[in-house]
C-alpha positions in Angstrom: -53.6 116.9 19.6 -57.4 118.2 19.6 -60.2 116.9 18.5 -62.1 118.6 15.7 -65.8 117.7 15.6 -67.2 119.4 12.7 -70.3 121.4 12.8 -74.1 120.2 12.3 -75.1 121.6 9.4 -77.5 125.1 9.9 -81.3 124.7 9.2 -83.1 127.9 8.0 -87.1 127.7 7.9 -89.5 130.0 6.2 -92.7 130.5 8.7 -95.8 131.1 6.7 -96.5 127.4 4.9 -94.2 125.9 6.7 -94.5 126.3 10.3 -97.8 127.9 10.4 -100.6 128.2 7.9 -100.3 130.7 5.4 -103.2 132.8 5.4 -104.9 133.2 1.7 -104.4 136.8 0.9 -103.7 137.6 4.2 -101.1 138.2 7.2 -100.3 136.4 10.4 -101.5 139.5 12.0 -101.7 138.4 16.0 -101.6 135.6 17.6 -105.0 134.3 16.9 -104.0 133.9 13.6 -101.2 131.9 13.9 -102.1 128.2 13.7 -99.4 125.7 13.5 -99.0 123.1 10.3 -100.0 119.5 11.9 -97.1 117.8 13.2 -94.7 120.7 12.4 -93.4 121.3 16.4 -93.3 118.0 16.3 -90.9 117.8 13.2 -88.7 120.7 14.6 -87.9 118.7 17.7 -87.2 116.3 15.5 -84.7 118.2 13.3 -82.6 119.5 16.4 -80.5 116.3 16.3 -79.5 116.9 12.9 -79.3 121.0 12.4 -77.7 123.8 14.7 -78.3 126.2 14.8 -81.9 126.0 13.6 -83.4 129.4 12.3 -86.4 131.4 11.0 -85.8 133.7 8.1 -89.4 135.3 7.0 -90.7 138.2 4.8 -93.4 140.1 7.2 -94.7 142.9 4.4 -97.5 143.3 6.6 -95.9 145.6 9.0 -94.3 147.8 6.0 -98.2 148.0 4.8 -99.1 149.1 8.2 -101.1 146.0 9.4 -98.7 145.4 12.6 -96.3 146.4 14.3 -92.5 145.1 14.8 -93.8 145.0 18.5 -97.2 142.3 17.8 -94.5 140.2 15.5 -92.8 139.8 18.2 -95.5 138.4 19.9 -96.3 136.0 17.5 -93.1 134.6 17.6 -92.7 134.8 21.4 -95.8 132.5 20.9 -94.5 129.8 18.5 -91.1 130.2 20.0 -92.7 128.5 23.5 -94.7 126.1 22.2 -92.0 124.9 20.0 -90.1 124.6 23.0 -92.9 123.1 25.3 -93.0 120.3 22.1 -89.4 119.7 22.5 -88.0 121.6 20.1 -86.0 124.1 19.8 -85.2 127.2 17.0 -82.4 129.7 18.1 -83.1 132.8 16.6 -85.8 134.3 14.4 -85.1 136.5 11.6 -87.7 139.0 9.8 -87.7 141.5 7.7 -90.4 144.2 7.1 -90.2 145.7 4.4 -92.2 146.0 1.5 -91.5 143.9 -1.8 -91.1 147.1 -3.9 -88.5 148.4 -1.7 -85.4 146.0 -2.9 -84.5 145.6 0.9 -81.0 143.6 0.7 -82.9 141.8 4.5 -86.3 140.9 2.1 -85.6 137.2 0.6 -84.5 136.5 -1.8 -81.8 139.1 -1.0 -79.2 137.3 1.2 -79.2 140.0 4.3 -80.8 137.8 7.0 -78.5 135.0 6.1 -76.0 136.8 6.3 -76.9 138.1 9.8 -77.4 134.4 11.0 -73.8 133.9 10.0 -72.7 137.4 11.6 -74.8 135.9 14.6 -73.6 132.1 14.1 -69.8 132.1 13.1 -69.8 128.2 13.2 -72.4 128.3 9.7 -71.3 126.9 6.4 -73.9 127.8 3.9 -72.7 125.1 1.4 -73.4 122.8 4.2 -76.9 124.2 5.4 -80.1 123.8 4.2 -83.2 126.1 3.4 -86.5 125.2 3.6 -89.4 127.1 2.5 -92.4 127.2 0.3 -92.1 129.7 -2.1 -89.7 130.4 -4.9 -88.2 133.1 -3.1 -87.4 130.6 -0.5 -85.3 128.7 -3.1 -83.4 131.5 -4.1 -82.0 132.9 -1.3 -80.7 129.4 -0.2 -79.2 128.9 -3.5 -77.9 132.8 -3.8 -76.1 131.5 -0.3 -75.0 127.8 -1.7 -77.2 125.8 0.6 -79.4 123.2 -0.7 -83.1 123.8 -1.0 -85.8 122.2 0.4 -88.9 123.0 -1.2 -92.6 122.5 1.1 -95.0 122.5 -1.8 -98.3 120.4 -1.5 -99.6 121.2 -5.2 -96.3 121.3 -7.7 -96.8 124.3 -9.5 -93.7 125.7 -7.7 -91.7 122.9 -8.4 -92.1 122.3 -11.9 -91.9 126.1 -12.7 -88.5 126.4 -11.3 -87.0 122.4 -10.8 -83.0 124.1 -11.4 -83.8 125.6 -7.9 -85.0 122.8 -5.7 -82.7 119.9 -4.7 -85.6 118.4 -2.4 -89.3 118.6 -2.3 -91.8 117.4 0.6 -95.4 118.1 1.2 -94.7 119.1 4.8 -91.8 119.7 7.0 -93.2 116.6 8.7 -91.9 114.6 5.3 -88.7 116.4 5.5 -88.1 115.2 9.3 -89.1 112.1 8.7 -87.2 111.6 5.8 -83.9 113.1 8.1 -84.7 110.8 10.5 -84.6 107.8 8.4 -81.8 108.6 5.8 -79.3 110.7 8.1 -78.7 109.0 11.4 
């Protein structure tokens, strides 16, 4: 007779105001822009008990608007990538899509394609059983358009009283959301 251990439930994280600051009217354009929310490496270590895989899924406009290049986005997460891992932690793949807003890109949250290429790339993921994190409204919708529950990072509330039907959760920081993990899900 096996043994069936079932799955840890996925984890999918926006970047920008969640991981690393969100610039104000701006892009992450290289890597000394990129400056990491307080205790959010922290938090991610954290969050590998409880999530696997654990993935970025993040809109990057800025190179359909010509402001970088696939090739310095990949820097910037090379970057966060190590000293996520130097912290402890641990995400397992990053996922980004480019294009602009205007273009309808089925890979641009809150279309589904990056989830879905997480669960080409990660057979073992149960989206009813996985949870999306992120900041913005789009966030919420592309985990709910994939049956996960939401997890909204939103220090001022606009967000979540605008559109309450699509946020199970809400935290100030993905430092709340660990902590709250760690004490409610051992």
């Amino acid at each position: 007779m096996d043994i069936v251990v079932p799955a840890k439930p996925a984890l999918f994280l926006d970047r920008d105001g969640v991981i690393n600051v969100r610039p104000e009217n701006d892009y992450v354009k290289d890597i000394a822009d990129f400056q990491f929310i307080e205790g959010a490496i922290e938090s991610i270590a954290l969050l590998n008990d409880f999530f696997s895989p654990v993935l970025v899924v993040t809109n990057q406009q800025g190179i359909g608007k010509g402001l970088m290049t696939v090739a310095g986005l990949e820097k910037i997460h090379e970057h966060m990538l190590k000293q996520i891992s130097a912290g402890g932690g641990r995400i397992d793949k990053v996922y980004f899509c480019g294009d602009l807003d205007k273009t309808g890109s089925f890979y641009r949250k809150p279309a589904v394609g990056m989830g879905l290429l997480a669960k080409r790339d990660f057979p073992r993921i149960q989206f009813r059983n996985s949870v999306m994190v992120g900041d913005s409204i789009t966030d919420m919708i592309f985990g709910k358009r994939l049956n996960m529950q939401t997890v909204l990072i939103d220090a001022n509330c606009d967000i979540a009283r605008a559109f309450h039907r699509m946020i199970d959760r809400r935290y100030h920081s993905l430092k709340e959301f660990a902590t709250y993990i760690v004490q409610h899900c051992k």
